[in-house]
C-alpha positions as CSV (number, residue, x, y, z in Angstrom):
1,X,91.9,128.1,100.7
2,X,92.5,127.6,97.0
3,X,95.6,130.1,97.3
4,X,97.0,128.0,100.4
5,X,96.5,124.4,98.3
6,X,98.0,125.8,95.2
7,X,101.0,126.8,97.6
8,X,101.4,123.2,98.9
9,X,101.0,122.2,95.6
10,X,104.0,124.4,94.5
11,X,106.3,123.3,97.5
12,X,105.1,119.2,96.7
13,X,106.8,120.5,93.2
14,X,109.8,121.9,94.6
15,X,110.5,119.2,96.8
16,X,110.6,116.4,93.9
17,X,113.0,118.7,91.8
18,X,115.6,120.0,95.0
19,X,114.6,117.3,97.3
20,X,114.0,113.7,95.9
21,X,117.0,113.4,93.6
22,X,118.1,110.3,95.4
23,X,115.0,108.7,93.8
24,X,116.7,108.9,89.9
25,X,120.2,107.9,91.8
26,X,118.7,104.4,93.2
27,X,116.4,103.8,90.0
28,X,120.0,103.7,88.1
29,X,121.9,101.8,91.1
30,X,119.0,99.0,91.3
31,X,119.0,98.5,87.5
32,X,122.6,98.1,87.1
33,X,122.3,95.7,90.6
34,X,119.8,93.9,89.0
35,X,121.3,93.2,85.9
36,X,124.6,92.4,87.2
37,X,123.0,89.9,90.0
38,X,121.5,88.1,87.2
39,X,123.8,88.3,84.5
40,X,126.4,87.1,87.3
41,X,124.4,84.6,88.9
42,X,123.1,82.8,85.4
43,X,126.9,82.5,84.0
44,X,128.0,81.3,87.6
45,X,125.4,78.6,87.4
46,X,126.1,78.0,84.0
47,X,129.7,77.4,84.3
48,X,129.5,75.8,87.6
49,X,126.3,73.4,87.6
50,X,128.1,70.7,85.7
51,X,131.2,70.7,87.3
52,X,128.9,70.4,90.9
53,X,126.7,67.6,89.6
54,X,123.6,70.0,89.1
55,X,122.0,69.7,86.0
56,X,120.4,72.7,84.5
57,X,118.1,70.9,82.1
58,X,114.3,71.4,82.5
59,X,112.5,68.6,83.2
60,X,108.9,68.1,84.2
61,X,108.5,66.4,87.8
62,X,112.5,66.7,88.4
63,X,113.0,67.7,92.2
64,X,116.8,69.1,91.0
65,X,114.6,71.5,88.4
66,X,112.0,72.6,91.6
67,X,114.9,73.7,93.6
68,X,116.7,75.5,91.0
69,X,113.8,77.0,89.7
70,X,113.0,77.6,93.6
71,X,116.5,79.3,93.9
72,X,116.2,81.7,91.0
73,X,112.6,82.9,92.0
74,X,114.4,83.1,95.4
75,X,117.0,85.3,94.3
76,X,116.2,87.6,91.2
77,X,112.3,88.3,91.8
78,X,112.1,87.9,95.7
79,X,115.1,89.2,97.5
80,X,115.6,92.1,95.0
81,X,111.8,92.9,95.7
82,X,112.5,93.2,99.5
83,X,115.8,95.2,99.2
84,X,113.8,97.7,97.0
85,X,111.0,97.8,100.0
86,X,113.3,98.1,102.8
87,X,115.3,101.1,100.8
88,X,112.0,102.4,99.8
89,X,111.2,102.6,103.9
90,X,114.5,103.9,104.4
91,X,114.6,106.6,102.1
92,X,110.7,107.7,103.0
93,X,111.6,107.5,107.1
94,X,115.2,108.2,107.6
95,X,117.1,109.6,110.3
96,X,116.7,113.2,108.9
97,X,113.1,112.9,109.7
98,X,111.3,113.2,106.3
99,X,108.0,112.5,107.3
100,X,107.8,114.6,110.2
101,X,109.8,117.6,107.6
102,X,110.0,117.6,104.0
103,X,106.6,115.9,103.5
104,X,104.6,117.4,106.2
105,X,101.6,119.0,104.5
106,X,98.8,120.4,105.7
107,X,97.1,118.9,102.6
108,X,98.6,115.3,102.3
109,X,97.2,115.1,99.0
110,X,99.3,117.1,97.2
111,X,102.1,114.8,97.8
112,X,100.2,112.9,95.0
113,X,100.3,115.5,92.5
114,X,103.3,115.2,90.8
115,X,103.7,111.3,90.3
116,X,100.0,111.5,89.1
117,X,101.3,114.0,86.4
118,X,104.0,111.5,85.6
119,X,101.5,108.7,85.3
120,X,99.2,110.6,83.6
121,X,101.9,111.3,80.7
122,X,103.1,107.4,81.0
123,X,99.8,105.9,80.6
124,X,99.3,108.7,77.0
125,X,102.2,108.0,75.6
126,X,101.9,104.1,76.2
127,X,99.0,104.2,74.2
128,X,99.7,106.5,71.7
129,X,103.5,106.2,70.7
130,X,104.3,103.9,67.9
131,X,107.6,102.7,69.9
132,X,106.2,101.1,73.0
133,X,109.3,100.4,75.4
134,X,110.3,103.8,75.8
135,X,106.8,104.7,77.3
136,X,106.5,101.6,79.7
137,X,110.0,102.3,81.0
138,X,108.7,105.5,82.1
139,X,105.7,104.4,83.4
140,X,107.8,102.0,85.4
141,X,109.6,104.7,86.5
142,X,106.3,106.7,87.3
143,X,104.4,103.9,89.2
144,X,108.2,103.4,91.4
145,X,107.8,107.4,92.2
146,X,104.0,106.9,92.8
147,X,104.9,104.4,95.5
148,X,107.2,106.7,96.8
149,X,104.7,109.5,97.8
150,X,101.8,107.2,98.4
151,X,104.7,105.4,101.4
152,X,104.9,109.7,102.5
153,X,101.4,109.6,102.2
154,X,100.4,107.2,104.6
155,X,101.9,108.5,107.5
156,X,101.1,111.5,106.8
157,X,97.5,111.5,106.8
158,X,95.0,110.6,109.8
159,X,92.5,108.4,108.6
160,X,93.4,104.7,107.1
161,X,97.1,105.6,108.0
162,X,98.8,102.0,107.6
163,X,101.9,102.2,105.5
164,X,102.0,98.4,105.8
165,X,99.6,97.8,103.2
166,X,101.1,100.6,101.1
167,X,104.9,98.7,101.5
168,X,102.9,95.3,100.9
169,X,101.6,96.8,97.4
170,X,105.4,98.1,96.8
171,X,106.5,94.3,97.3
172,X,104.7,93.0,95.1
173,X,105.3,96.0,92.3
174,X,109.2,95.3,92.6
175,X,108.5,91.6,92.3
176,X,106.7,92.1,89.5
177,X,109.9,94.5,88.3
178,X,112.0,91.8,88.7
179,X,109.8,89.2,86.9
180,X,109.5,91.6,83.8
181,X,113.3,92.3,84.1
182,X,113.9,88.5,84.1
183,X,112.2,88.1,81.1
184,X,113.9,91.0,78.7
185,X,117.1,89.5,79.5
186,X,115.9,86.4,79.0
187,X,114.4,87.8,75.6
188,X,118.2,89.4,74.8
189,X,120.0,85.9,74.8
190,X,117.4,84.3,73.4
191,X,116.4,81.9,76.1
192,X,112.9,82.7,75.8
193,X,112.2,78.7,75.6
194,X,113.6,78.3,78.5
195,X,111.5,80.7,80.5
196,X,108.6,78.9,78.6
197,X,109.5,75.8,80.4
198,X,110.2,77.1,83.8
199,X,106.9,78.3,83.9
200,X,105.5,75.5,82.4
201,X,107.1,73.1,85.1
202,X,105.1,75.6,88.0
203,X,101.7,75.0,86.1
204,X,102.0,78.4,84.2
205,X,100.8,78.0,80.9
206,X,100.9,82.1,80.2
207,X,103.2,83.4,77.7
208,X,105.2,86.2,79.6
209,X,107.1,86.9,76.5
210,X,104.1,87.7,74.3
211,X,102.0,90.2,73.8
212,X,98.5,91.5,74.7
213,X,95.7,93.4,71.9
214,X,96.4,93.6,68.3
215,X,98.1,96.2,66.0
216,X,99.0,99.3,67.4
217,X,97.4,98.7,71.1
218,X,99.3,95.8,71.3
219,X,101.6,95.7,74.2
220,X,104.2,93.2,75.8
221,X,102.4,91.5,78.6
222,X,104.5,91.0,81.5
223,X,105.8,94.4,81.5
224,X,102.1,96.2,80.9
225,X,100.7,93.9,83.8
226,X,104.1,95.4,85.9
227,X,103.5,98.8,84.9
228,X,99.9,99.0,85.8
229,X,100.3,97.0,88.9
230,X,101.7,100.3,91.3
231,X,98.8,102.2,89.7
232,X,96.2,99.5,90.8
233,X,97.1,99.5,94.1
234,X,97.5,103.1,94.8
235,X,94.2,103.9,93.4
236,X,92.8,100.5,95.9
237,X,94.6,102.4,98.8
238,X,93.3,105.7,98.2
239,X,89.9,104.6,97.7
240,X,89.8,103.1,101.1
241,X,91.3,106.0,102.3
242,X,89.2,108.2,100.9
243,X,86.2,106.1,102.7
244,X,87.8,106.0,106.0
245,X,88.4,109.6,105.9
246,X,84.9,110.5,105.2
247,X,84.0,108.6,108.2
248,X,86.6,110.3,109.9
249,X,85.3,114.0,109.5
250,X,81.6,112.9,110.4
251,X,82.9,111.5,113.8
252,X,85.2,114.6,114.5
253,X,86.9,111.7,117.4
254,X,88.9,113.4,120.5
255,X,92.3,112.6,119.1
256,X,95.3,111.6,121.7
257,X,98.6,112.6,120.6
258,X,100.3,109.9,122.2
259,X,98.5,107.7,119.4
260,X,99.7,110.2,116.6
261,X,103.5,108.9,114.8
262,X,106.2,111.5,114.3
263,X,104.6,113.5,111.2
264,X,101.2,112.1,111.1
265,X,99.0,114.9,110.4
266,X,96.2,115.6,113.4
267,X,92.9,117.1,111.7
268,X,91.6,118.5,114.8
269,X,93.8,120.9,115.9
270,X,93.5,124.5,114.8
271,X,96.0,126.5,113.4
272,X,96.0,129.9,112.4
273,X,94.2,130.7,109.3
274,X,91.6,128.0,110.1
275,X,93.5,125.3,109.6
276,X,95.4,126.2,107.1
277,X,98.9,125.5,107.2
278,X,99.8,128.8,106.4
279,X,103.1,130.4,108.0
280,X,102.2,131.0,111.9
281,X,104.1,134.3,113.2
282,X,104.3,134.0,117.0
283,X,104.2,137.5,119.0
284,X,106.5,140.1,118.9
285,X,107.7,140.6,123.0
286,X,110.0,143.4,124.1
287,X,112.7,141.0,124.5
288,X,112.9,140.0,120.9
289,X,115.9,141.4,119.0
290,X,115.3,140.5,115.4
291,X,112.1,140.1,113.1
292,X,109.4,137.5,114.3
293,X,110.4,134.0,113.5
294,X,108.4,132.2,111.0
295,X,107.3,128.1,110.2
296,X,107.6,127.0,106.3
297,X,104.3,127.4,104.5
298,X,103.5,123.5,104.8
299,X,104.3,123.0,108.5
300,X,101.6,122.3,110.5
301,X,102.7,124.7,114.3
302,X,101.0,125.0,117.4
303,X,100.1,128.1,118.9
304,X,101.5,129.1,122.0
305,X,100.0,131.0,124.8
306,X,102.3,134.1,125.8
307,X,101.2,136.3,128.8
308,X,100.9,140.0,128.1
309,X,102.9,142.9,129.8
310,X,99.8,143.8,132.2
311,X,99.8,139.6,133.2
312,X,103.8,139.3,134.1
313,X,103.5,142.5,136.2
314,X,100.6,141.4,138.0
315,X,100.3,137.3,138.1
316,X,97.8,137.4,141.0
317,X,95.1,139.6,139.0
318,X,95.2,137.2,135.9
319,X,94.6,133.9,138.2
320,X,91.5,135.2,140.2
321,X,90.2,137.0,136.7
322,X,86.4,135.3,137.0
323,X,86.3,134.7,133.4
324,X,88.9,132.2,133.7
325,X,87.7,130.8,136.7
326,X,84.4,130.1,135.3
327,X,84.9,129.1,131.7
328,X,86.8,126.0,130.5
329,X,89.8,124.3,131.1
330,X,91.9,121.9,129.4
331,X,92.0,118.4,130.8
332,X,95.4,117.7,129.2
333,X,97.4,120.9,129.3
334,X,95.4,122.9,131.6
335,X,94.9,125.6,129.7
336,X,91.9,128.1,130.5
337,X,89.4,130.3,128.3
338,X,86.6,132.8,129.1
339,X,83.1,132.1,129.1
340,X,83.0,134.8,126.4
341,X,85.2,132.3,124.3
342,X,83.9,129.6,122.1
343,X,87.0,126.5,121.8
344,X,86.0,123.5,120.6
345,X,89.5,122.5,120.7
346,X,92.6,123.6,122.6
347,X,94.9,125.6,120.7
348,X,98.0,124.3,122.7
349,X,97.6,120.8,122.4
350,X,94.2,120.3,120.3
351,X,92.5,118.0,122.6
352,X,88.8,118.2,122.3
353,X,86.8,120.3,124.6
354,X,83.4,119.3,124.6
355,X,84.0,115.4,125.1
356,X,82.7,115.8,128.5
């Protein structure tokens, strides 16, 4: 077993090096669309505002400053928040069927490996380099890759499978983005006042452009609360998870696969090598030209019942056999076993045997 998970393991590596290099390609796209939307946006307004009668001054009370203020939050921290969701889903559940391919694991866990790594070294170097910025931009980018395999995650595993709380927890980590992006620009052309006020019209008397600690644990707040915010979640997911899969495997439920989504991972139903994952070979018939054809390594099969040479020649013998007249039958697939046979689930379709 410890062979099989350090293989999924190896393949959960392989896949983020060959596999997930769109993830790099829209980190670079949404920061350059962020920056630009901004940039573009806060020149347009500052050109235009005057000549449309729209003052940009911050005032306390002012309904003109609510609704601008409104706008911006509306369009650099709440619509770029939801375009990174909706891409995130897109990317995770496309058309090429990634859930129900590239991340289909036996072990859904090890999907979690390498952005843990990631973390792991973000989170070190935060802490211990004497340049701070550097490190929090790769834990941002950590905690974005993190969200990605914790989305692959939840449809992937059986228990607490709701990847509507995982993209929730992804809204508000890109919102977040976009607040802390808001306020290094803001920090670059020295509007920092400005931001001040903003936030001190909305009742905000928190100083996003500060910093928390002292000496060399001192780190710039906004961005540490953004950075840590992906992590907090996907630990709060997984320790549900965790819970509601220990319930899970005390239960042992009868599962119906009408129930299961395209990739979600069904616990109950046997595969070769207990369980395991491992690559299923299906058998050799006389008819078979080439080699035996094989399942990747981390592809969950189902075996499938092929009659032998002795059964084709003589069907009638094989139905009145008494052993599969008296032993058990599948409800759903109506497949039969011997009374000299002990199935707690059906190999063809892994409903549960014994539910009565």
């Amino acid at each position: 077993m410890a062979g099989h998970r350090r293989r999924e393991l190896d393949g959960s590596v392989r896949l983020a090096v060959h596999s997930e290099r769109w993830f790099l390609l829209d980190l670079l796209i949404a920061v350059v669309g962020f920056v630009a939307l901004v940039a573009g946006t806060g020149l347009l307004a500052v050109n235009g505002g005057p000549k449309a009668g729209v003052p940009l001054t911050i005032e306390q009370g002012s309904t003109t400053t609510l609704a601008v203020l409104g706008g911006a939050a509306v369009l650099w921290i709440l619509l770029p928040a939801v375009v990174a969701t909706m891409r995130l889903r897109s990317r995770v559940t496309n058309t090429a069927g990634n859930v129900d391919s590239q991340y289909r694991f036996e072990q859904p866990g090890v999907l979690l490996g390498p952005p843990a790594v990631l973390v792991l070294i973000a989170l070190i170097a935060t802490v211990a380099a004497p340049l701070k910025w550097p490190a929090i931009a790769f834990g941002f980018v950590a905690g974005a890759y993190l969200l990605v395999r914790t989305v692959a995650f939840s449809y992937r595993v059986f228990a607490f499978s709701h990847p509507l709380v995982v993209y929730a927890g992804a809204f508000v980590t890109f919102a977040l983005y976009a607040l802390a992006g808001v306020v290094q620009l803001a920090s670059i052309v020295d509007q920092q006042a400005m931001v001040a006020d903003a936030l001190a019209v909305v009742g905000v008397s928190a100083d996003l452009s500060g910093s928390v600690g002292s000496g060399v644990l001192a780190f710039p707040l906004v961005l540490t609360v953004a950075m840590a915010t992906p992590i907090v979640l996907v630990a709060l997911y997984l320790a549900g998870q965790a819970l509601a899969g220990a319930y899970v495997r005390r239960a042992e439920p009868t599962v119906d696969r009408g129930s299961l989504r395209a990739g979600q991972r069904n616990p109950f139903r046997p595969t070769t090598a207990n369980g395991a994952g491992s690559t299923v070979q299906r058998q050799r018939r006389p008819s078979d030209a080439g080699g035996a054809q094989t399942a990747p390594a981390h592809i969950q099969t189902t075996r499938v019942y092929t009659p032998t040479d002795e059964e084709v020649a003589d069907p009638a013998s094989s139905e009145s056999d008494p052993t599969t007249r008296n032993g058990q039958r599948c409800r759903t697939c109506g497949t039969s076993f011997g009374t000299g046979v002990e199935v707690r689930f059906c190999p063809n379709c892994g409903q549960r045997l014994d539910d009565g």
